[in-house]
C-alpha positions in Angstrom: 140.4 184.3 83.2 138.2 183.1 80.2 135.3 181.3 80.6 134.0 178.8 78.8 130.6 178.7 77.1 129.2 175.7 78.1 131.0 172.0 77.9 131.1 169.4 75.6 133.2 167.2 78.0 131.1 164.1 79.7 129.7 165.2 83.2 131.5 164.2 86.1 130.1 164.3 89.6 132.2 165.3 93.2 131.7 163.3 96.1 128.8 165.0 98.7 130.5 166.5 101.8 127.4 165.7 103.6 129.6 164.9 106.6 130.6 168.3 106.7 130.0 171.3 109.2 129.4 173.7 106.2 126.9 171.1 104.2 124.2 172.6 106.9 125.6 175.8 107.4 122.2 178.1 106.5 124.7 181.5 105.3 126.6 179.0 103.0 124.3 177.0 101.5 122.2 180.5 101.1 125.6 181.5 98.8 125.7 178.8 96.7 121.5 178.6 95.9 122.0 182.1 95.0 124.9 181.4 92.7 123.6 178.5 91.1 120.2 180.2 90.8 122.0 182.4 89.1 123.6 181.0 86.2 120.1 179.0 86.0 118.6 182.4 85.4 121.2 183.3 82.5 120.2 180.2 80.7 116.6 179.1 81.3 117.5 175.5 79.3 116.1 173.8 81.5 112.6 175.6 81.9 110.7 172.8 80.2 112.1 169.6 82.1 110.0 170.5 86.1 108.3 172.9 88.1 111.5 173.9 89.7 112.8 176.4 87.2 109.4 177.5 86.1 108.9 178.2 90.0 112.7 179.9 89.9 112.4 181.8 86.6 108.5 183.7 88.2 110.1 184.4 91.3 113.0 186.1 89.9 111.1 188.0 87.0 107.9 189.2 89.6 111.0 190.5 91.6 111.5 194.3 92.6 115.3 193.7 90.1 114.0 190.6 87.8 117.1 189.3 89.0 118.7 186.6 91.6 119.6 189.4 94.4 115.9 190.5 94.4 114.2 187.5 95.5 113.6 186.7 99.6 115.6 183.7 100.7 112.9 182.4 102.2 111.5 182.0 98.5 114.3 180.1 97.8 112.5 176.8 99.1 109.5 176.7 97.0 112.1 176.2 94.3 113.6 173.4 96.2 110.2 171.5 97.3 109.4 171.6 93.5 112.9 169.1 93.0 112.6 165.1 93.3 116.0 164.9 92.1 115.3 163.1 88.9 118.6 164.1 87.8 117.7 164.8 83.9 119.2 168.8 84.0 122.0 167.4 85.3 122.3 164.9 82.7 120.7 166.4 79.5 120.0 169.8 79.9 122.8 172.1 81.9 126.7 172.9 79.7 127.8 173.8 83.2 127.9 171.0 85.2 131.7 170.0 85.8 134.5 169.8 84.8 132.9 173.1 83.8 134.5 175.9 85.8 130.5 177.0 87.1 130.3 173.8 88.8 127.1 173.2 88.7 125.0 170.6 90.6 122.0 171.2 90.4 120.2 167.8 91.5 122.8 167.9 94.7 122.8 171.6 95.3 118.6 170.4 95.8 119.9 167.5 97.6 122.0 169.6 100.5 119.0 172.0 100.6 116.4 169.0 101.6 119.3 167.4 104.0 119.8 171.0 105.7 115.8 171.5 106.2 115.5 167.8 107.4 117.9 168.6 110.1 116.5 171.5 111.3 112.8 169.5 111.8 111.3 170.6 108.1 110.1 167.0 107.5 106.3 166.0 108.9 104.6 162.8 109.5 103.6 162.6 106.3 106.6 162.8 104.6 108.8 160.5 107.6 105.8 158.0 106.4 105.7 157.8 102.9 110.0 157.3 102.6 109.7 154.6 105.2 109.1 152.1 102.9 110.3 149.3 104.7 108.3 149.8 108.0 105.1 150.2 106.1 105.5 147.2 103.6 106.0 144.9 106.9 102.9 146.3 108.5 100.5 146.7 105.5 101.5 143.2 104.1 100.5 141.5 107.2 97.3 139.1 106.4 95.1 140.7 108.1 95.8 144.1 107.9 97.0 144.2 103.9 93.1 143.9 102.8 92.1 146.5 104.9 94.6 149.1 103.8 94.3 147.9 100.2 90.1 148.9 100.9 91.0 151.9 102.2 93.2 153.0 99.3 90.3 152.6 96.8 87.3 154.3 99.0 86.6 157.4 97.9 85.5 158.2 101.9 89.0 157.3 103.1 91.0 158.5 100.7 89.3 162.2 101.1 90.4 162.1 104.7 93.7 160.6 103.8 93.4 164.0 101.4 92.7 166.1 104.3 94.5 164.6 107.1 97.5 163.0 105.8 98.0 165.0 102.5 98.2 162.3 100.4 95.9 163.3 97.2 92.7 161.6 97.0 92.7 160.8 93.1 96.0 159.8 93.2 96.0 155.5 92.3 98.2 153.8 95.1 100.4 150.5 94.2 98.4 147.5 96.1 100.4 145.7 98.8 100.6 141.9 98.5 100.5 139.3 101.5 102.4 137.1 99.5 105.9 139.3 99.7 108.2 138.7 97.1 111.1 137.3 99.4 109.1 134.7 101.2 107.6 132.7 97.9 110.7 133.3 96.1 112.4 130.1 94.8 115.2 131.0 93.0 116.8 128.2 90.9 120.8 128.0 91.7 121.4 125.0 90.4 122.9 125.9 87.0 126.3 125.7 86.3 127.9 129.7 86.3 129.2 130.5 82.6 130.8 133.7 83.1 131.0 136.0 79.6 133.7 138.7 79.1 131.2 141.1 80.1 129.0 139.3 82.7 129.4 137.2 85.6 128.0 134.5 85.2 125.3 134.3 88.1 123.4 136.5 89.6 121.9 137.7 93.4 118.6 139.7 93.4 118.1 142.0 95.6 114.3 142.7 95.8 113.4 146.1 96.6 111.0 147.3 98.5 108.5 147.8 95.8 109.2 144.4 94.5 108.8 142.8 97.9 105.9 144.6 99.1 103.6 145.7 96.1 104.5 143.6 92.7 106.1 140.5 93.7 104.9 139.6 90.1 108.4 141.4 88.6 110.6 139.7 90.7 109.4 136.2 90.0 109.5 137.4 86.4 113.4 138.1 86.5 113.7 134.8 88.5 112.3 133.2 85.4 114.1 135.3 83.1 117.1 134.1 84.6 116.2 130.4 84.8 115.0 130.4 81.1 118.5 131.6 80.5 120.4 129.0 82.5 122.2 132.0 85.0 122.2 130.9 88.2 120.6 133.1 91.0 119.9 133.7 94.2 118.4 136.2 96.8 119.9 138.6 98.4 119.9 136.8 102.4 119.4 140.0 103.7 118.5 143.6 102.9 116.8 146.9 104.0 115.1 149.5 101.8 117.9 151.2 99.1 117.7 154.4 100.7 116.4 156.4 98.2 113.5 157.6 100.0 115.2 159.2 102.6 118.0 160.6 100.5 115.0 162.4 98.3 113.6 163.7 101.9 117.2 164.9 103.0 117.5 162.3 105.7 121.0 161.4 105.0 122.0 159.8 108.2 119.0 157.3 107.7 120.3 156.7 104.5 124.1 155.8 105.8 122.2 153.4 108.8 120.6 151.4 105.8 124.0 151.3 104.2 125.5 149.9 107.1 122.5 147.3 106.9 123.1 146.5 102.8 126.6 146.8 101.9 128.2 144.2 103.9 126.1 141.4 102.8 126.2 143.1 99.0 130.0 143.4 99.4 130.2 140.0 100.0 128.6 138.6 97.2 130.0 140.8 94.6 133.4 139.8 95.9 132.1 136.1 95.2 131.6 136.8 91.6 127.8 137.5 91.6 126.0 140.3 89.8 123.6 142.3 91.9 120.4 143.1 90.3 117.5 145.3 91.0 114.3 145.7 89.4 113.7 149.2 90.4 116.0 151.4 88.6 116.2 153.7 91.2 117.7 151.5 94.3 120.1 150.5 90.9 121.2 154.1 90.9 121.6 154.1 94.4 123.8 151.7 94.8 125.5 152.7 91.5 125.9 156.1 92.2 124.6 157.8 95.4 126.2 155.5 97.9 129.5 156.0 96.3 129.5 159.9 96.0 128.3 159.7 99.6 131.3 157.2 100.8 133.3 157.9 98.0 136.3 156.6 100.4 134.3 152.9 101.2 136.3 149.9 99.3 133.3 147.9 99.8 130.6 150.5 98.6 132.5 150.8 95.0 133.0 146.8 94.7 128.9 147.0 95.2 128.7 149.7 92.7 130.9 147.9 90.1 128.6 144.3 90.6 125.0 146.2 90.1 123.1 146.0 87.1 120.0 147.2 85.8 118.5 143.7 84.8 118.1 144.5 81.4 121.5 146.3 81.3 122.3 142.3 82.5 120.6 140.5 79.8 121.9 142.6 76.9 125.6 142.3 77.4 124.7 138.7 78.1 123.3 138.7 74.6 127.2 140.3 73.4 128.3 137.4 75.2 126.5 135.1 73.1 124.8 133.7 76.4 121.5 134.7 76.0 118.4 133.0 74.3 116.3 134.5 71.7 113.8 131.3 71.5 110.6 134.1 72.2 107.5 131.8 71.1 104.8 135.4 71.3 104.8 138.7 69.5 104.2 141.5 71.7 102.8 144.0 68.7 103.2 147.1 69.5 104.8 148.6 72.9 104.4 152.1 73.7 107.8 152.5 76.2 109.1 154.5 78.8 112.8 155.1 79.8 112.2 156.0 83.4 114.9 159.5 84.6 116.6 157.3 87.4 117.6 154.3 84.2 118.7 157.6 81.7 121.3 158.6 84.3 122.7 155.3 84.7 124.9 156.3 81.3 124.5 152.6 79.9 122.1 153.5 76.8 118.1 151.9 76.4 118.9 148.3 77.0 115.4 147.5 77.7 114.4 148.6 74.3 117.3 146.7 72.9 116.1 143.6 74.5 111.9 144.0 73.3 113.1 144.6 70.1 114.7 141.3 69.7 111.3 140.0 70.2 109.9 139.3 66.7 106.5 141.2 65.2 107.4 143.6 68.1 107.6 147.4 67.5 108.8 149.3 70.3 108.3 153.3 70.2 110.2 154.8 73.0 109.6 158.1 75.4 112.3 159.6 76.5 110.9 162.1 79.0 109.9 162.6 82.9 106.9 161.4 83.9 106.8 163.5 86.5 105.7 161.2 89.7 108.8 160.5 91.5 108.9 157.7 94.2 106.6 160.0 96.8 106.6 163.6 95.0 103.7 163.1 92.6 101.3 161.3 95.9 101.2 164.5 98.1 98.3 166.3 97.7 100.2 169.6 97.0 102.4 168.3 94.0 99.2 165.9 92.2 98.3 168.5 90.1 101.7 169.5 89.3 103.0 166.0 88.5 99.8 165.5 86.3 101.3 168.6 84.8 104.4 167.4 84.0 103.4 163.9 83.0 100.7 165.3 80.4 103.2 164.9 76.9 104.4 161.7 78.3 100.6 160.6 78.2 100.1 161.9 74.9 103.1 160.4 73.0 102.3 157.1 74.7 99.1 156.7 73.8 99.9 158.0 70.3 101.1 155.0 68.3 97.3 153.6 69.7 99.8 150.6 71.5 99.1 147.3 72.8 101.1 147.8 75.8 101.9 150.4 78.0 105.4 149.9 80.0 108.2 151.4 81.6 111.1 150.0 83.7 109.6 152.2 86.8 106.4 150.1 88.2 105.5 153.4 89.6 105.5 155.8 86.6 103.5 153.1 84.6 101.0 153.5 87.1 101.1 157.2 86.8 101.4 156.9 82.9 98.6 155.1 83.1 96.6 157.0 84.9 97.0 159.9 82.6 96.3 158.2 79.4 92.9 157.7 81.0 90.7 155.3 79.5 92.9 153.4 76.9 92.5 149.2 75.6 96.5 149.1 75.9 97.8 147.0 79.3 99.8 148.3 81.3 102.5 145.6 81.7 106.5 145.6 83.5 109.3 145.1 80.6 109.9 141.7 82.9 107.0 140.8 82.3 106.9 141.7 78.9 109.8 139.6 77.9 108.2 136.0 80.2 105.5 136.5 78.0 107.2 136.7 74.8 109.6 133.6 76.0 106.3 132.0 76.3 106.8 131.0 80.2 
């Protein structure tokens, strides 16, 4: 049999068996890491994009046979603790993903390895914590309670024990959490008439996000005012529970299928009605778009969800091929240094946000396409900071290189992270939503 070297077909992705008695099966899962790691070791492409084939690529060359059969299985972890799944080998990097023969996965190869250590107890407090987004953003935006946590993230005291205690890195900035959650001072304006383009419905439900509803309620009202400026009709999502994105990066997979059983029906619902589904955080957009349905590839009502999300700027573009979008901005924005976050590269749908700043006039948009390196809960814990920063560091530099007036990127978190590793810098750091309110002059 010949094989191939490399593809140049588009990637495709198989449904995850995570149902399945051999997805946690140790000896199996043991076979395929070590085939995998493998072919990884033939290539090395992808020894630039994470720590995780850095971390691979040592182990395998400080071996006894500098090769795949010489290095302990136990090792085999520290290359899997070193993935958050950002997807971009996958995507940009490997020629063997399928429909190559090889059939490789890497991101979900990672992805069975977390699930199989979460279900034999390998997750902590810590990490049950920090992916419990929705429990925490209830309790730490309480009244009371959300100035004393918000305190405690910025004293130097705390945060060393957090360090010591918790393992959550004492230098690492923390989002703020808002009293004033996004879903309860919402007022979304429905009362426009629904013009439905060839390549957009023509109204729209937003599903929050945790993020959105606990930390920056500031991007969703944006959107809502996006959305009014443009005459689209919108809602809110009636009811919702975190993505489940969290708990898919920890492995948890059966807390990710109880939140599905939460979302989907209400989701369902309204995309059957007509509406587009919008998220501001592109990674509960991938989820829906593309976990959910390689998890329940067999669910009717997970791919109607899937087909109805948009990225809101993937939205406002083809509304703008529709010829239903306004271009009335009233404020330059100068110059915007921006990021495409990994979780909006994989969504396969081109830099729509860029698309949409550069319509702004007097605007000049230079664009990094490259990880950041934070993750949603990766780059917090005290042993990945350093490695995160690590990653992050040419993201930092070609940002701050064009000397911008605004720092931005479609993922709230890596802006903050971005941010942070630009160090002291006169450029604001400010959401595309928000970016595009201001230049509507609203």
């Amino acid at each position: 049999m010949t094989v191939r070297e490399g593809s140049l077909e588009a990637p495709t992705r198989h449904p995850l068996a995570w149902q399945s008695a051999d997805f946690y099966d140790q000896a199996s899962l043991d076979q395929e890491l070590e085939r995998v790691y493998d072919i990884c070791h033939g290539c090395r492409r992808c020894v630039n994009l994470c720590t995780a084939f850095p971390t691979l690529f040592d182990l395998i060359d400080e071996s006894k046979t500098m090769e795949v059969d010489g290095v302990e299985k136990q090792d085999y972890w520290k290359v899997v603790d070193q993935c958050y799944l950002c997807d971009m080998c996958y995507m940009t990097k490997c020629p063997y993903v399928p429909p190559h023969q090889w059939n490789v996965d890497f991101p979900h190869l990672m992805l069975r390895a977390k699930a199989v250590k979460f279900r034999k107890g390998g997750a902590g407090f810590r990490d049950k914590l920090l992916s419990s987004t929705d429990a925490l953003g209830k309790l730490a935006t309480i009244p009371v309670v959300v100035t004393f946590v918000n305190a405690v993230n910025r004293n130097s005291i705390a945060r060393g024990l957090m360090d010591s205690v918790l393992g959550v890195h004492k230098d690492r900035r923390l989002p703020e959490y808002d009293s004033a959650r996004f879903r309860s001072t919402a007022h979304p304006d429905a009362s426009f008439p629904a013009r439905d383009g060839d390549k957009t419905p023509g109204k729209v439900a937003v599903f929050s996000t945790c993020y959105v509803n606990y930390n920056e309620p500031g991007l969703g009202h944006d959107l809502l005012r996006i959305l009014a400026h443009n005459e689209v009709p919108a809602i809110l999502v009636e009811k919702e529970a975190c993505c489940g994105m969290p708990k898919l990066e920890l492995g948890d997979l059966e807390a990710v299928a109880r939140n599905k059983e939460i979302n989907i029906p209400v989701l369902a619902r309204l995309a059957r009605e007509g509406y587009a589904i919008l998220t501001a955080v592109p990674s509960c957009t991938l989820m829906f778009k593309q976990e959910l349905p390689l998890m329940f590839p067999d669910d009717p009502e997970v791919g109607a969800v899937a087909e109805a999300m948009f990225d809101p700027f993937e939205y406002l573009v083809l509304r703008h091929k529709d010829g239903m979008l306004k271009t009335d901005f009233k404020k330059a924005l100068g110059k915007v240094s921006y990021h495409v976050p990994c979780h909006l590269r994989v969504q396969n749908m081109g830099q729509k946000t860029r698309e949409l700043l550069e319509m702004v006039p007097d605007t000049k948009v230079t664009t990094v396409e490259r990880c950041a390196g934070h993750d949603g809960t990766w780059g917090v814990k005290s042993e990945y900071f350093e490695r995160s920063m690590k990653i992050g560091r040419p993201v930092f530099r070609q940002m701050a290189e064009p000397a911008p007036d605004y720092i931005s990127s479609d993922c709230a978190i890596a802006g903050r992270h971005i941010e942070q590793g630009m160090g002291d810098t006169p450029a604001q750091k400010q959401h595309p939503l928000t970016l595009i309110r201001m230049a509507y002059g609203i």
